[in-house]
RODO-627288 format. One record per residue (C-alpha): residue in one letter; residue number from 1; x, y, z. Coordinates in steps of 0.05 Angstrom, whole numbers, plus 5000, padded with zeros to 4 digits. Layout:
residues N
rodo = A; kolti = NUM; east = X; north = Y; up = Z .
...
***
This chain:
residues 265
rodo = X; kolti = 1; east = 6598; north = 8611; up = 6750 .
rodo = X; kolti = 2; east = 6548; north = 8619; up = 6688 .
rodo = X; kolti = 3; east = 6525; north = 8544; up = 6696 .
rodo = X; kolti = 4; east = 6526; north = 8542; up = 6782 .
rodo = X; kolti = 5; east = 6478; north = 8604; up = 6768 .
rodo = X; kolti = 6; east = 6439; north = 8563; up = 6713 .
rodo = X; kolti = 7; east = 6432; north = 8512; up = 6762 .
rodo = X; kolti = 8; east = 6407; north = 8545; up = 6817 .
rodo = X; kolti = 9; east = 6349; north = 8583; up = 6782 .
rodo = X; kolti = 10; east = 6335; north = 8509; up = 6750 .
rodo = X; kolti = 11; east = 6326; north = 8485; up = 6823 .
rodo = X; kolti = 12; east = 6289; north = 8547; up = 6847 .
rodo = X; kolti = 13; east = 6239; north = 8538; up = 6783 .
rodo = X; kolti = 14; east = 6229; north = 8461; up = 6804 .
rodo = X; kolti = 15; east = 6220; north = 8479; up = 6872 .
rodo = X; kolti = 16; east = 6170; north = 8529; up = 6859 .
rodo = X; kolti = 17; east = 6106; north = 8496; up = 6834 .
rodo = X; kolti = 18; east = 6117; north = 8440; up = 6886 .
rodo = X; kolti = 19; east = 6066; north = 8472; up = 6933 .
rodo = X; kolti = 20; east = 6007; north = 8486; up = 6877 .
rodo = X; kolti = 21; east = 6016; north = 8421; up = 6857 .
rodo = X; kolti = 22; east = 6004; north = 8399; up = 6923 .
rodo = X; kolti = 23; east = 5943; north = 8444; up = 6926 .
rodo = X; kolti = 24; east = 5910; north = 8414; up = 6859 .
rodo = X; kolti = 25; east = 5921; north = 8339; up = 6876 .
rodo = X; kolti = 26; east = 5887; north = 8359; up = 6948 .
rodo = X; kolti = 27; east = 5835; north = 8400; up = 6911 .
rodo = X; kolti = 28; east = 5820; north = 8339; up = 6853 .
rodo = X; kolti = 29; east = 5816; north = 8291; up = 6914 .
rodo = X; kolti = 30; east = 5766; north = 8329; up = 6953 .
rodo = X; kolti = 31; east = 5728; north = 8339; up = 6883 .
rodo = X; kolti = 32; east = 5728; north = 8257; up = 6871 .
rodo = X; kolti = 33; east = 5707; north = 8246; up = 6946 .
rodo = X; kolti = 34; east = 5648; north = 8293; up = 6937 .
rodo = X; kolti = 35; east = 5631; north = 8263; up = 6872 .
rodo = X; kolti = 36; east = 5631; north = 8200; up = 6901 .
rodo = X; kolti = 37; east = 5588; north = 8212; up = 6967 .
rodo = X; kolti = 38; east = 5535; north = 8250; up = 6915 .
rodo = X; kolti = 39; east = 5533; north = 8182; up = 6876 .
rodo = X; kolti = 40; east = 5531; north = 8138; up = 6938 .
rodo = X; kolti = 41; east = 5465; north = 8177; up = 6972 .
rodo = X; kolti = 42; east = 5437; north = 8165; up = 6896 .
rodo = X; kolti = 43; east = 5454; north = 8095; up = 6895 .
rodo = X; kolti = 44; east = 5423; north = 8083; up = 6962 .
rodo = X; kolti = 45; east = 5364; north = 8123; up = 6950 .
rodo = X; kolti = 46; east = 5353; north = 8076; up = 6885 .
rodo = X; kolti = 47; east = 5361; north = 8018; up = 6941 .
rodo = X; kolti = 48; east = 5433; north = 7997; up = 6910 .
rodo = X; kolti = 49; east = 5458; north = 7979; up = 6981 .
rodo = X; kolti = 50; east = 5520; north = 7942; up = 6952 .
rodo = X; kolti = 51; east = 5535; north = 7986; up = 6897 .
rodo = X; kolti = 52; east = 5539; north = 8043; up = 6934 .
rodo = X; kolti = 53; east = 5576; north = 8009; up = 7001 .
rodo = X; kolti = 54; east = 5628; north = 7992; up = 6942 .
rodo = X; kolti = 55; east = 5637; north = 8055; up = 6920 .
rodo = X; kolti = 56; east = 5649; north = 8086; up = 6979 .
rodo = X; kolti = 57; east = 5709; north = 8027; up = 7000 .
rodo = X; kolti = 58; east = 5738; north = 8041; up = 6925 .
rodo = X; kolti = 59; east = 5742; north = 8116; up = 6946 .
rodo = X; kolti = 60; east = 5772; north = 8107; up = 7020 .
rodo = X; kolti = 61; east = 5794; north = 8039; up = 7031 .
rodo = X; kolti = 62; east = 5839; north = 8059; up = 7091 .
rodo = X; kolti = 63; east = 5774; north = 8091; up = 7124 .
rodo = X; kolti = 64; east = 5815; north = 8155; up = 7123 .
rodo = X; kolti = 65; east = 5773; north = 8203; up = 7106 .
rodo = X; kolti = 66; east = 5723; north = 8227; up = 7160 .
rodo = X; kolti = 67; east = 5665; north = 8250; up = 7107 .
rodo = X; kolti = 68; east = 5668; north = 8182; up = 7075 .
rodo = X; kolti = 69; east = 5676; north = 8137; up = 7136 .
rodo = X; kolti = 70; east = 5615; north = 8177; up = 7161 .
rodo = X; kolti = 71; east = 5572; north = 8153; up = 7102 .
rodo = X; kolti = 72; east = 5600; north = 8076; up = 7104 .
rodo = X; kolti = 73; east = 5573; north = 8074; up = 7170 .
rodo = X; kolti = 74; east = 5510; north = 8106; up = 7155 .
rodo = X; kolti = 75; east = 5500; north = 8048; up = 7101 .
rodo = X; kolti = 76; east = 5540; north = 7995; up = 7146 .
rodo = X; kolti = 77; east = 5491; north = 8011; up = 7207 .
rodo = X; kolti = 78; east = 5420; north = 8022; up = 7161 .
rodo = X; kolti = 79; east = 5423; north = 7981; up = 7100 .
rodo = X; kolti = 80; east = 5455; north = 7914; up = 7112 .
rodo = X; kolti = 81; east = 5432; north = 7845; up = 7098 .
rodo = X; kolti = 82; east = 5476; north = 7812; up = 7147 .
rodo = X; kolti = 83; east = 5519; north = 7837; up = 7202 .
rodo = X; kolti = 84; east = 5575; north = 7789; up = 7246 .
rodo = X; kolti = 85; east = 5570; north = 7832; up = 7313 .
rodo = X; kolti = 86; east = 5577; north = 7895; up = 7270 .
rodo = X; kolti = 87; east = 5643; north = 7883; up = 7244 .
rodo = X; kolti = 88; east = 5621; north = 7850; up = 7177 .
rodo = X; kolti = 89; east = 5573; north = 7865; up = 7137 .
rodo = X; kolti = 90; east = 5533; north = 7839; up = 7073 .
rodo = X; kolti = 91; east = 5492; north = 7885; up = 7027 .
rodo = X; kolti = 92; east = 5450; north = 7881; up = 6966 .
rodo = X; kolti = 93; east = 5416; north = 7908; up = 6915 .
rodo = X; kolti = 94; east = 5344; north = 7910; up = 6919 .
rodo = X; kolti = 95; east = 5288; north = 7914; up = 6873 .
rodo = X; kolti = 96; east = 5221; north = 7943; up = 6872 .
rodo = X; kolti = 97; east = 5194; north = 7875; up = 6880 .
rodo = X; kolti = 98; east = 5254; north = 7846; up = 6930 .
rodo = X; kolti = 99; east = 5230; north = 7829; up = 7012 .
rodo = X; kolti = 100; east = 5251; north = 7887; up = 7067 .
rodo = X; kolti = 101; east = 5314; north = 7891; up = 7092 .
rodo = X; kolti = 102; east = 5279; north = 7858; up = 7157 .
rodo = X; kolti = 103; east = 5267; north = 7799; up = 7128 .
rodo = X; kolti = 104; east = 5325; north = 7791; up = 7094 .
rodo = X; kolti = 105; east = 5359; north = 7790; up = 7155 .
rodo = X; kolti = 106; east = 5318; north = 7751; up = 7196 .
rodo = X; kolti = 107; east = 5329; north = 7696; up = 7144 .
rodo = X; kolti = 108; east = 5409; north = 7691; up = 7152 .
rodo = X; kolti = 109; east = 5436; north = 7677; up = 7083 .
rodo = X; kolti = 110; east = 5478; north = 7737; up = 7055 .
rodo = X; kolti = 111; east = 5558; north = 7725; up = 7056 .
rodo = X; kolti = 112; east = 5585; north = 7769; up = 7109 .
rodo = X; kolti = 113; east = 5642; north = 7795; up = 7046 .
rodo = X; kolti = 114; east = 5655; north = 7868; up = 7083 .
rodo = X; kolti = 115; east = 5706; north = 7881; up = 7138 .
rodo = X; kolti = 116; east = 5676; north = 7943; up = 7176 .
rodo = X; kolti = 117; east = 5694; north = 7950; up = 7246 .
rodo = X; kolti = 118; east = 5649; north = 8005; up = 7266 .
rodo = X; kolti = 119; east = 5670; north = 8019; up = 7328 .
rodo = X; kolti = 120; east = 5742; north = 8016; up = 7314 .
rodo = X; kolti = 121; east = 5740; north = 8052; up = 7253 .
rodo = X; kolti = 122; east = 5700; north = 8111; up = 7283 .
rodo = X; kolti = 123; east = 5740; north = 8121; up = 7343 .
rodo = X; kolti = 124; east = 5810; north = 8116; up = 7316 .
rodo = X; kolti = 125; east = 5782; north = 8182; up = 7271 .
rodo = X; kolti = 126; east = 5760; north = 8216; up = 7330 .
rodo = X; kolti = 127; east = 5827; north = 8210; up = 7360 .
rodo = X; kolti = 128; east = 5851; north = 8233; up = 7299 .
rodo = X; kolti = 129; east = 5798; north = 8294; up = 7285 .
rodo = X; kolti = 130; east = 5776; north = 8311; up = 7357 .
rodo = X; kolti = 131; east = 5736; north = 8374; up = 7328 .
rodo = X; kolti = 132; east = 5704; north = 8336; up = 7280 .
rodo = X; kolti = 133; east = 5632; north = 8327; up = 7326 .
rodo = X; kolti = 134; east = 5604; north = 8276; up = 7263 .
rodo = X; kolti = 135; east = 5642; north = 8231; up = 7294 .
rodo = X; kolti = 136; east = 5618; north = 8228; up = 7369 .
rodo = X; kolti = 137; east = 5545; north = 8238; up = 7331 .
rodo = X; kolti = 138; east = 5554; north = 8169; up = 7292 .
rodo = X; kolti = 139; east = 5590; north = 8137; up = 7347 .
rodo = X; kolti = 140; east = 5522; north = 8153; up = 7394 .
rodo = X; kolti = 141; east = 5477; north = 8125; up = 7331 .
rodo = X; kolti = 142; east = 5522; north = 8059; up = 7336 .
rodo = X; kolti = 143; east = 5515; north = 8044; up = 7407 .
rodo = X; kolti = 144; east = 5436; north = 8055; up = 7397 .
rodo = X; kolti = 145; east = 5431; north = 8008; up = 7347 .
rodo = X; kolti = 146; east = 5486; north = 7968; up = 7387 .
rodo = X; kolti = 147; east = 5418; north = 7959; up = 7443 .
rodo = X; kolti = 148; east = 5363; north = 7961; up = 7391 .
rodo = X; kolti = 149; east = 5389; north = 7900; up = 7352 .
rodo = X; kolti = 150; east = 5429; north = 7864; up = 7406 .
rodo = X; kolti = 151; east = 5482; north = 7842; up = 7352 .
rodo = X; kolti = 152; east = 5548; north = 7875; up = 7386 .
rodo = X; kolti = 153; east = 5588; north = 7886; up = 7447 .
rodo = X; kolti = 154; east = 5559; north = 7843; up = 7487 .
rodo = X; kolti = 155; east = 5620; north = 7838; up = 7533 .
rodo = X; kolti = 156; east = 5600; north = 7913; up = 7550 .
rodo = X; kolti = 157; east = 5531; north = 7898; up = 7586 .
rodo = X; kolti = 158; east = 5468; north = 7941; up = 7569 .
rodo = X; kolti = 159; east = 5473; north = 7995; up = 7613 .
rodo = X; kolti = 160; east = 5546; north = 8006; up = 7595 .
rodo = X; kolti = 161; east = 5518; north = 8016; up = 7518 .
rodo = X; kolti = 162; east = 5464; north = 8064; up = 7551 .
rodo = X; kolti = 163; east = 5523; north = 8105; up = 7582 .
rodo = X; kolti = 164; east = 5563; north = 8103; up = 7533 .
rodo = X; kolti = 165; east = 5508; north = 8127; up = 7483 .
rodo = X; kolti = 166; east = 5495; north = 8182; up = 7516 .
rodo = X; kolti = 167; east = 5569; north = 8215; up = 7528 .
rodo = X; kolti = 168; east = 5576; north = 8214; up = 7450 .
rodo = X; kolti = 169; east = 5496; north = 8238; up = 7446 .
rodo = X; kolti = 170; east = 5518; north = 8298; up = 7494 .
rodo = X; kolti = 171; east = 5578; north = 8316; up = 7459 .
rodo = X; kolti = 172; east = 5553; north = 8317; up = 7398 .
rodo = X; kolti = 173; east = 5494; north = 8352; up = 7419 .
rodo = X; kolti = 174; east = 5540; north = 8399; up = 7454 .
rodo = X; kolti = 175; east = 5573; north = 8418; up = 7385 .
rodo = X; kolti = 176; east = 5516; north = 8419; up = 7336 .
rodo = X; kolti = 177; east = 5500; north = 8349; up = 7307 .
rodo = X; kolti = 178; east = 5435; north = 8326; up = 7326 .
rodo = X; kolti = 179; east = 5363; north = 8322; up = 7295 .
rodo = X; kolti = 180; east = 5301; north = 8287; up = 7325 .
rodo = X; kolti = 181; east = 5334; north = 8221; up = 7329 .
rodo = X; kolti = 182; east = 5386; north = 8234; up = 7373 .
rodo = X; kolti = 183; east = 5346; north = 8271; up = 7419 .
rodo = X; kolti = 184; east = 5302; north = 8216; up = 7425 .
rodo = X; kolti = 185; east = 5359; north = 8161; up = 7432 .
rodo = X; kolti = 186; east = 5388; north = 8202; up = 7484 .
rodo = X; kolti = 187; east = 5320; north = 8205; up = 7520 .
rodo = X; kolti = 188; east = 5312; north = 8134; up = 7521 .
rodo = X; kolti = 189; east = 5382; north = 8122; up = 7541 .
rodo = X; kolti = 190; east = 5367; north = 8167; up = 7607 .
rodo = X; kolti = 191; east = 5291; north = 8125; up = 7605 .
rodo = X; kolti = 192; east = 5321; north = 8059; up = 7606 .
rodo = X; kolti = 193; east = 5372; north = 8072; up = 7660 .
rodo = X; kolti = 194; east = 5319; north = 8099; up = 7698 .
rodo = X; kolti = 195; east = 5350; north = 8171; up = 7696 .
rodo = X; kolti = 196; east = 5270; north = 8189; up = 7680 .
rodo = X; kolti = 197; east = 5289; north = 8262; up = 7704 .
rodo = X; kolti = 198; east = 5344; north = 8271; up = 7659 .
rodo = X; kolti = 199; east = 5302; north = 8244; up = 7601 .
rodo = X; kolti = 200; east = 5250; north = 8297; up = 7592 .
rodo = X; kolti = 201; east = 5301; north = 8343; up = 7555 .
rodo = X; kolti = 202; east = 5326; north = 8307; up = 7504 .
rodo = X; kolti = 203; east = 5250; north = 8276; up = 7495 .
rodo = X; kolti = 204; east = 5225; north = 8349; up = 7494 .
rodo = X; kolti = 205; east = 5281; north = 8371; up = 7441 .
rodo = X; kolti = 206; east = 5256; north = 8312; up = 7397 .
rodo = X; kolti = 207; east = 5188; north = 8338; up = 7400 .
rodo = X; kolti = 208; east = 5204; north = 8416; up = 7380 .
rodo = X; kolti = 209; east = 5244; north = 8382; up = 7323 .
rodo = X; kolti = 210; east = 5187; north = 8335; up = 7299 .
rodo = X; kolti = 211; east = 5122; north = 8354; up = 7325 .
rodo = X; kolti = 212; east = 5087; north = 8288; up = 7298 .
rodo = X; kolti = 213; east = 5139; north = 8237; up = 7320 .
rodo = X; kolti = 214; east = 5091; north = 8188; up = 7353 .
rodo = X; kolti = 215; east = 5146; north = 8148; up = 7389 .
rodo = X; kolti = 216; east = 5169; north = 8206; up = 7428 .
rodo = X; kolti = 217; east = 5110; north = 8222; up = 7450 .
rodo = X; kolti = 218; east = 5091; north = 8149; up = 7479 .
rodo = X; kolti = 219; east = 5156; north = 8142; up = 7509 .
rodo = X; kolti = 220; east = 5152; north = 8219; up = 7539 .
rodo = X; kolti = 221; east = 5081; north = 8200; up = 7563 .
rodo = X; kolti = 222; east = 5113; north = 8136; up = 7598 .
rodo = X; kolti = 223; east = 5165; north = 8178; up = 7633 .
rodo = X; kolti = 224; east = 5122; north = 8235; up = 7648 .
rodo = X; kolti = 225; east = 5067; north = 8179; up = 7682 .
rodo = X; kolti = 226; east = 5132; north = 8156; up = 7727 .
rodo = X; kolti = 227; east = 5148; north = 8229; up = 7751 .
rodo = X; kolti = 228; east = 5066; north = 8232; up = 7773 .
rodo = X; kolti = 229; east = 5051; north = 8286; up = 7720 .
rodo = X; kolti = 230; east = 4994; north = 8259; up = 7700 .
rodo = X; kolti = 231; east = 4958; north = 8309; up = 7660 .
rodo = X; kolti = 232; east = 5026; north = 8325; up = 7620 .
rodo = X; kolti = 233; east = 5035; north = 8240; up = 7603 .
rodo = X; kolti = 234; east = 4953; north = 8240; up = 7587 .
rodo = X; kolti = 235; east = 4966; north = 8292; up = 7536 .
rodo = X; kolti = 236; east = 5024; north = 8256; up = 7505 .
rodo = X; kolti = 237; east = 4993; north = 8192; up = 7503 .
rodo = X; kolti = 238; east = 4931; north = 8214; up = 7469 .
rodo = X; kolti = 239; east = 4978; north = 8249; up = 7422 .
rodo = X; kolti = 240; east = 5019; north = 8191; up = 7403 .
rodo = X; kolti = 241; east = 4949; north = 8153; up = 7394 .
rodo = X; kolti = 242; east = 4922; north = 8206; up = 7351 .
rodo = X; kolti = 243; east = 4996; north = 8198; up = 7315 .
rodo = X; kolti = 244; east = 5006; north = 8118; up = 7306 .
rodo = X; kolti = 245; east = 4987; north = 8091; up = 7235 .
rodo = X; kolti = 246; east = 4987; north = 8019; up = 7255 .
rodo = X; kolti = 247; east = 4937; north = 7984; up = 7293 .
rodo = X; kolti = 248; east = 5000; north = 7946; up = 7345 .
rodo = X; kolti = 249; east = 5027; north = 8015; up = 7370 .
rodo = X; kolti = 250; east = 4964; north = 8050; up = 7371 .
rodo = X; kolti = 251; east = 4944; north = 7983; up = 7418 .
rodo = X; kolti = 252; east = 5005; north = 8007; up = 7456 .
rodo = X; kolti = 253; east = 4994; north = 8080; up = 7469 .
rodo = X; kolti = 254; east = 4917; north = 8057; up = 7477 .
rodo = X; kolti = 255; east = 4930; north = 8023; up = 7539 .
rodo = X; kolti = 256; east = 4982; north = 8073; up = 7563 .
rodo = X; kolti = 257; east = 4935; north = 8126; up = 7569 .
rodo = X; kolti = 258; east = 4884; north = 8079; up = 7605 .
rodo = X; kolti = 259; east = 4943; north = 8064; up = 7648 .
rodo = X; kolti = 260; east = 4946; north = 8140; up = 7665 .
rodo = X; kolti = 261; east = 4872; north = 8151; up = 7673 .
rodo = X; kolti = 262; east = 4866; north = 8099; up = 7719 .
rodo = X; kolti = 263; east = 4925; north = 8132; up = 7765 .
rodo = X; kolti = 264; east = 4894; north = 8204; up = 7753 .
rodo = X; kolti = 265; east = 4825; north = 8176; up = 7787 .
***
């Protein structure tokens, strides 16, 4: 009886720190992921594209963890040297000296070495972690960039991106996640579907947010001149003339405005 008794407190002490232990491994996980994302933004910042992209695959290379998988696709979608329709990706490390990330792409050379479906990655976590509103937030920034670099689903068709942009803009609007940007892709969404109505919002949001974001006001101006509020678009367009550093898009808002005086005569 002495040793059945023995036996069971034996179990009942073995069983007991199961659950703490459980607790620290989740707790020393969550402590390396942060560690890592902190080191990442650092790496980036000091233009270490690669280094930090393989960091981040070392510390989730399932693309399970929502916080990380939100950061590879910041770095996947911003900082890459090469891209095969989105999916693969080459990065580098750059130096003070080294040519933009524009022209390294334009030139074609980098080894496409990173398997990064996008897409696929970011919706197989929202079906995981429907309340997790990053998601739908980076999911609206790909299909934006989707139409701005014309380098992905073209099967979709462009107005298909444009919709599709803007139910992941809303609902992550709807919950939170938004800053200037996404207000103004979801404004030009709504612009370049012609939905010019529907675009004032999110261009008017974009402004609050960022006062001196030329681009918003140009493309405000444009959709204000289409709705016949004239005085409204002259206002914006001599705003985002005012605003424009470069000579090209100050040519741009230039004639915008002369496009709008001549319709106000």
């Amino acid at each position: 009886m002495m040793r059945l008794l023995s036996l069971f407190f034996l179990l009942c002490a073995g069983l007991g720190p199961a659950p703490a232990r459980a607790q620290t491994a989740a707790g020393t996980a969550a402590a390396a992921e942060a560690t890592a994302l902190r080191q990442a933004r650092q790496l980036v910042l000091e233009r270490r594209y690669e280094a930090a992209w393989q960091l981040l695959a070392l510390t989730d290379p399932a693309n399970a963890v929502p916080a990380v998988v939100l950061m590879k696709t910041d770095v996947a979608l911003n900082y890459y040297a090469g891209t095969e329709n989105l999916h693969r990706f080459a990065f580098r490390n750059l130096k003070l000296l080294d040519p933009s990330l524009d022209s390294i792409r334009q030139l074609g050379q980098d080894s496409l070495r990173y398997a990064f479906p996008v897409r696929k990655v970011l919706e197989r976590l929202q079906t995981r972690f429907p309340d997790n509103y990053k998601l739908a937030r980076a999911l609206g920034d790909y299909y934006f960039i989707v139409q701005q670099c014309d380098c992905a689903e073209a099967e979709l068709g462009e107005d298909e991106v444009f919709r599709r942009t803007i139910t992941q803009y809303q609902e992550a609007h709807a919950h939170g996640q938004g800053d200037y940007l996404s207000y103004f892709a979801l404004g030009y969404a709504y612009q370049r579907l012609g939905q010019f109505r529907e675009s004032l919002v999110p261009f008017e949001r974009a402004l609050q947010l960022r006062p001196t974001y030329a681009t918003a006001h140009l493309n405000l101006a444009f959709v204000l001149l289409e709705l016949k509020q004239f005085p409204k678009a002259q206002e914006h367009a001599r705003r985002a003339l005012e605003l424009f550093p470069d000579d090209p898009h100050k040519e741009d808002a230039a004639f915008l405005l002369s496009q709008i005086e001549e319709r106000m005569k």
